[in-house]
VEXDREN-2710 file (C-alpha; in Angstrom, 1 decimal):
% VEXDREN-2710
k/r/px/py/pz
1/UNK/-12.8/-13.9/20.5
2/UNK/-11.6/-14.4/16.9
3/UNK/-13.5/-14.6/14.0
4/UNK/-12.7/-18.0/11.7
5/UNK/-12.3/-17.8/7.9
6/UNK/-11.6/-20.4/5.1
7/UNK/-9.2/-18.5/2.7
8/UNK/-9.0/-20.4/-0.8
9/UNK/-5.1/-20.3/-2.6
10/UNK/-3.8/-21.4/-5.6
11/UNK/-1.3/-24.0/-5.1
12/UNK/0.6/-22.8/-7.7
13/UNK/0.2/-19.5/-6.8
14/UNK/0.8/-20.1/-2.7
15/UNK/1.2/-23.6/-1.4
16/UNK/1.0/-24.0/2.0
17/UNK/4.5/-25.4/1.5
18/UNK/5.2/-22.0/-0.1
19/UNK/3.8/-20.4/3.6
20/UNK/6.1/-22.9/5.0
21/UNK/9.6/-21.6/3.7
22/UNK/8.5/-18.0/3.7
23/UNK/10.4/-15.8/6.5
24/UNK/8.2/-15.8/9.7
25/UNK/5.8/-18.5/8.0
26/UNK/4.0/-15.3/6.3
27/UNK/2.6/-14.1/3.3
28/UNK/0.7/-11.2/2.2
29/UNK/-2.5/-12.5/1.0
30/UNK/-2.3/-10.7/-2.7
31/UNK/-4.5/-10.9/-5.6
32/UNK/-7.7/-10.5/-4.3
33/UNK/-9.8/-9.3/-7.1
34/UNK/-13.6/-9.5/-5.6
35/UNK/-15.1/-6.8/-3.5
36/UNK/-17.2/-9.1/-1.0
37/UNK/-13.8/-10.6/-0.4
38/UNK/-12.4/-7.2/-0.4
39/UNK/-14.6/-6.5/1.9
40/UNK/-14.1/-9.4/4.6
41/UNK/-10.1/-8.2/4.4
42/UNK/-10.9/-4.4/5.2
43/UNK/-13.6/-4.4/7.4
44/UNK/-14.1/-7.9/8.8
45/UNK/-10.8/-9.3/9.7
46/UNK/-9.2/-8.8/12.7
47/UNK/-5.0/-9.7/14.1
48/UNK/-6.2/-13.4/15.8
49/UNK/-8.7/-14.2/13.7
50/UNK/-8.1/-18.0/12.5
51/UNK/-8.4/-19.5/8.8
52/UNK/-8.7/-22.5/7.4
53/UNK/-6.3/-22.5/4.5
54/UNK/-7.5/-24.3/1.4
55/UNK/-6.3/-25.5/-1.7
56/UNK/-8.3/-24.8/-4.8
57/UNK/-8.2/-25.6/-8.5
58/UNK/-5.8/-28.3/-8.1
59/UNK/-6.4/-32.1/-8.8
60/UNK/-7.4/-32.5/-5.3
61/UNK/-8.7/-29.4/-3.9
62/UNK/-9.1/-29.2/0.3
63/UNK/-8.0/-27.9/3.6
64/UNK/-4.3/-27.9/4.1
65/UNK/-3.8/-26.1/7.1
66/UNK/-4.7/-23.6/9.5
67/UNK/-3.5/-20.0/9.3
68/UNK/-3.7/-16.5/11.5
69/UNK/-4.3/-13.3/10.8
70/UNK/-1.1/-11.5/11.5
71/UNK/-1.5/-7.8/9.8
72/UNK/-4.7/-6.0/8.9
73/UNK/-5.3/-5.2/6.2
74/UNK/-3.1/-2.6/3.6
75/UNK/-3.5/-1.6/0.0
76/UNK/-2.1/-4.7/-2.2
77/UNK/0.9/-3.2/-3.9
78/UNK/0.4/-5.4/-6.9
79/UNK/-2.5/-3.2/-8.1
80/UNK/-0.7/-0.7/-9.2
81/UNK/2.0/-3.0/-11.0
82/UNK/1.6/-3.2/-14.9
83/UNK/3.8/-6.2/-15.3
84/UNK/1.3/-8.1/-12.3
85/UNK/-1.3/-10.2/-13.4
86/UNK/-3.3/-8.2/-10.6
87/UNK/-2.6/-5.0/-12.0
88/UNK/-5.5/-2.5/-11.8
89/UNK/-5.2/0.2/-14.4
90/UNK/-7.9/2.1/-12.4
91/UNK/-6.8/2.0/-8.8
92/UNK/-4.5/4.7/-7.7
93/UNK/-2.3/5.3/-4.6
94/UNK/-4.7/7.9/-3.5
95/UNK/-7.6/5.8/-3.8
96/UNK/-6.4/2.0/-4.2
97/UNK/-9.4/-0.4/-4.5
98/UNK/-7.8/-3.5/-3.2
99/UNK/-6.3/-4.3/0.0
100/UNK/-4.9/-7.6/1.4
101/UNK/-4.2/-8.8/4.9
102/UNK/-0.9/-11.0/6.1
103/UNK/-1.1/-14.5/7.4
104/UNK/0.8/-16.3/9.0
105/UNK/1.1/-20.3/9.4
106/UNK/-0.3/-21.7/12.4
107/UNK/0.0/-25.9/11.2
108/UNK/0.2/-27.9/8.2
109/UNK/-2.7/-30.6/8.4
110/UNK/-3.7/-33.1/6.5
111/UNK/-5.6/-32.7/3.4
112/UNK/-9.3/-32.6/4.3
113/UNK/-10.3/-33.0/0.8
114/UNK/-13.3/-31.5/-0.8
115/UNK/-14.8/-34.8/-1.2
116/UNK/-14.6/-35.5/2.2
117/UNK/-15.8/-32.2/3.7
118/UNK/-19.0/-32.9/1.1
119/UNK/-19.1/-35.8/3.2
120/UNK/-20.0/-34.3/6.8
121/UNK/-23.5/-33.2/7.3
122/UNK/-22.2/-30.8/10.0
123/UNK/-20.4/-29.1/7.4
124/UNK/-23.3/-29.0/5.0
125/UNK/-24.1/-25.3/5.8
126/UNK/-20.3/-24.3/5.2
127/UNK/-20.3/-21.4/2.0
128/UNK/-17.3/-23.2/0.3
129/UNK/-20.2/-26.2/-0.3
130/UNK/-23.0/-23.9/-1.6
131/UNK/-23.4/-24.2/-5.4
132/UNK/-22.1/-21.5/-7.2
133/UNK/-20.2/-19.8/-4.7
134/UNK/-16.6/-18.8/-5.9
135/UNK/-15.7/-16.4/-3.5
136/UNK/-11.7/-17.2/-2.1
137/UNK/-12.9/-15.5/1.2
138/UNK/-15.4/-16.8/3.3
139/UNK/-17.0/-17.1/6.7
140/UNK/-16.9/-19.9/9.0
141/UNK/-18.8/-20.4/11.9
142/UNK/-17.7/-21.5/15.2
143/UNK/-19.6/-25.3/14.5
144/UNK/-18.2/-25.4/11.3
145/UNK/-14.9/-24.7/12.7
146/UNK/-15.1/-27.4/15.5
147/UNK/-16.0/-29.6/12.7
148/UNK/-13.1/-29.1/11.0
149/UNK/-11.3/-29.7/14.0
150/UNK/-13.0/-32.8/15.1
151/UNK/-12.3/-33.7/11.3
152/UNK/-8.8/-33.2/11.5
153/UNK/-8.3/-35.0/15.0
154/UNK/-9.6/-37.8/13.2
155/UNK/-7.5/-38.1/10.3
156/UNK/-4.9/-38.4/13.1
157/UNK/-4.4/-34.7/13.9
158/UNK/-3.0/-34.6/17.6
159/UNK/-5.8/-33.6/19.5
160/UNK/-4.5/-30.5/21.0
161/UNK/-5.1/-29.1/17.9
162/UNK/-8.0/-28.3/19.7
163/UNK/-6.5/-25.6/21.7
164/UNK/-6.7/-23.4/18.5
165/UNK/-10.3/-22.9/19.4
166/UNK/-10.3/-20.5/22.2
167/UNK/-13.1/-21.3/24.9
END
C-alpha cells in the first residue's frame, strides 16, 4: 500500500510542464533544504508512494498534478556544487546531509487552487492548510487523498482517476 505525499515546487524552479518534457516524465526532486523534509525523502518514502504535486509561490498557488515515487532516495548532487544556489559548504561526499528522491509524472490535473482546497472541510486537517507550516514535504492521508480525488473528478477529472488509489 503506498504512502501519499503533497510535494510543493516552484514553478519557476520545476513546473509540472517542466515534468512534462523531461525524459521519462522525471525529475530528481533537488533543493531540499529542511531536515523534517529530509527526513520524509530518506526514511519515509517508498518506489509507489503517490504525491500530489503542487505549485507554490506563484500568483495562483495549488495542485497541478499527481506524481510517483520512482527512485529512493540518493544524496542530492547539488550540495556539493559551489556555483548551486543549494550548495552546502558543510556537506561532504562522505557524509552529505541532503538527499532527494525521483519522481515521475503520473497526470497533469487541473489546478485545484489553494483557495479552493481552503474551501473543503474534508481537507481542513491537510498540513499544507495549517498556519505556519512551510515545509515543501508533507503527509497526506488516505481521506485527504480521496478528497483530492473526489475534488478533481469534479472539476471534470475523468473519473478513473480513481484508480490511482489502490483498494
Amino acid at each position: 500500500m503506498p504512502s501519499y505525499w503533497l510535494m510543493k515546487s516552484e514553478p519557476d524552479e520545476c513546473s509540472i510542464s517542466d515534468v512534462e518534457k523531461a525524459p521519462g516524465r522525471r525529475v530528481p526532486w533537488i533543493g531540499v533544504r529542511n531536515y523534517q523534509a529530509r527526513n520524509y525523502m530518506r526514511d519515509d518514502m517508498r518506489v509507489g508512494d503517490l504525491a500530489l504535486f503542487y505549485h507554490s509561490s506563484c500568483p495562483e498557488p495549488g495542485i497541478a498534478g499527481i506524481a510517483e515515487v520512482s527512485k529512493l532516495a540518493y544524496p542530492d548532487a547539488s550540495q556539493f556544487d559551489p556555483k548551486s544556489p543549494y550548495y552546502d559548504p558543510k556537506s561532504t561526499r562522505d557524509a552529505p546531509r541532503w538527499v532527494h528522491v525521483d519522481v515521475k509524472l503520473v497526470r497533469r490535473t487541473r489546478l485545484i487552487s489553494l483557495k479552493a482546497m481552503r474551501a473543503r472541510p474534508e481537507l481542513a486537517s491537510m498540513l499544507l492548510l495549517k498556519p505556519g507550516n512551510r515545509l515543501s514535504i508533507t503527509p497526506v492521508t488516505r481521506a485527504e487523498w480521496d478528497a483530492v480525488i473526489a475534488a478533481l473528478v469534479e472539476l471534470g477529472a475523468k473519473s478513473s482517476i480513481a484508480k490511482l488509489v489502490p483498494a
